[in-house]
Every structure is written in structure tokens, then in C-alpha cells.
C-alpha positions in Angstrom: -13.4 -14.8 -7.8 -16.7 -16.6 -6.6 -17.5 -15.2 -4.4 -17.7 -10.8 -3.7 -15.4 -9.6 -1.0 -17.3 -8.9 2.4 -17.2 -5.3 3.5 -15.8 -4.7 6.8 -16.0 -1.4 8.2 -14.2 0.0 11.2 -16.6 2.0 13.5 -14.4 5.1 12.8 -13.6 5.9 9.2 -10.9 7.6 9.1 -8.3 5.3 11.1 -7.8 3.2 8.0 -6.7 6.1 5.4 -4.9 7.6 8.2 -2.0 4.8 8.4 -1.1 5.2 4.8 1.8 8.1 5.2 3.1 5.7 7.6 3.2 2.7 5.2 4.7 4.8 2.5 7.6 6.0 4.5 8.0 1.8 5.3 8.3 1.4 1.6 10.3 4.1 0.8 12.6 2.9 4.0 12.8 -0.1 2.8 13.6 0.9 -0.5 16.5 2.9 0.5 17.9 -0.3 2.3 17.9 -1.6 -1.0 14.5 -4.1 0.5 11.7 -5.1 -1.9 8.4 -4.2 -0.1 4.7 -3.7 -1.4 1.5 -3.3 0.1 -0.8 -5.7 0.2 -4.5 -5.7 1.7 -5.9 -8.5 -0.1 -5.9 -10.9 3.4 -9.0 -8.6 4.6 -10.9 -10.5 3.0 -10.3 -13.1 5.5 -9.5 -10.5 8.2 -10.7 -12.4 11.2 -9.0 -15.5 10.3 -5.8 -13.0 9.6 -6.1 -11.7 13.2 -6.4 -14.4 15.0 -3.7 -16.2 12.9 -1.0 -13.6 14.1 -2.6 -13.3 17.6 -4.0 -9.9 17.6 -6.4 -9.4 20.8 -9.8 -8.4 20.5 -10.7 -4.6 19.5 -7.2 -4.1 17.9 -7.0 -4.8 14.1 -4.7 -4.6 11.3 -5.3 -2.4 8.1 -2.1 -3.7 5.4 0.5 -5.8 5.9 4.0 -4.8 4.1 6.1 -8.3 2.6 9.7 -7.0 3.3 12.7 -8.9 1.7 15.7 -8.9 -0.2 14.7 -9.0 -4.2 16.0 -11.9 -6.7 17.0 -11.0 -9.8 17.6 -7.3 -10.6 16.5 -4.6 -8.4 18.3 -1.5 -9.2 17.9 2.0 -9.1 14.7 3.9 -9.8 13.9 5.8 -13.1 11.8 9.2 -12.7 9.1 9.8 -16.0 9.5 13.0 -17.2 7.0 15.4 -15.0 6.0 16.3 -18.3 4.9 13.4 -19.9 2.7 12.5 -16.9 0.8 15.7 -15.8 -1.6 17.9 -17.8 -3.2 21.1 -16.5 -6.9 21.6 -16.8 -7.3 18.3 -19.2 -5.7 15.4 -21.0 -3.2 16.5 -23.0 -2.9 20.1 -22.5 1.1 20.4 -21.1 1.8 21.7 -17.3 2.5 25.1 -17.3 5.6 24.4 -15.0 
């Protein structure tokens, strides 16, 4: 990139984090209806542009936007990792006393 992404901060700093569990349960929604989805929060970089492009008033702004639609190609079902083979206790490499 050329140039570094501005910084925009909203004048309350927790409204941002705090639509997260929302936009999980989206994805995981979406998921279920067998939907491809992801979040994406790249357009903040251009976040006025993005607002005004889908008509949001002043004051009111938008934290992620969520791409929803049906997949090409394969999209099947999920495969879990092991617990195991991703957590350690205490440090890297030391197994989870389960």
C-alpha cells in the first residue's frame, strides 16, 4: 500500500467491538443456510466515501460489512482440529489438561 490507513475513531470506544457477537451469529447463520459470508472492514479506509455511497445519514455509521452469497465450487461441511492439537496450558507445547 502507499499510502498508511487513516485512523478513524468513534467518539465512544466501545460501540465498535461491541457489534462483533452480532456479526458472528450472521456468519454462523449464514453458514447454516449453506451461505458463504466473511467479514470484511477493509472499506474504512474510505469510510466516508462508504457512507455516503450507501446513503447513511449523518451521525450514524457502519463498523463491517458481511458479503453474503451462495459459494462456487465446493463448500461442504466443516472439519473440527483436534482441541488437542490447538490448545496448550500455561505454554507452547505443554498439552491441555482436559
Amino acid at each position: 500500500m502507499d499510502r498508511p490507513l487513516p485512523r478513524r475513531r468513534h467518539p465512544d470506544p466501545h460501540v465498535r467491538p461491541s457489534i462483533y457477537p452480532a456479526v458472528q451469529n450472521m456468519l454462523l447463520a449464514a453458514r447454516a443456510l449453506g451461505l458463504g459470508a466473511t467479514l470484511t472492514t477493509l472499506y474504512l479506509q474510505f469510510e466516508k466515501e462508504a457512507e455516503a455511497a450507501r446513503g447513511l445519514p449523518p451521525g450514524f455509521h457502519s463498523y463491517a460489512l458481511l458479503p453474503i452469497g451462495y459459494p462456487m465450487g465446493r463448500f461442504g461441511p466443516v472439519r473440527r482440529i483436534a482441541l488437542a492439537d490447538v490448545v496448550y496450558e500455561d505454554r507452547w507445547g505443554q498439552p491441555y489438561a482436559t
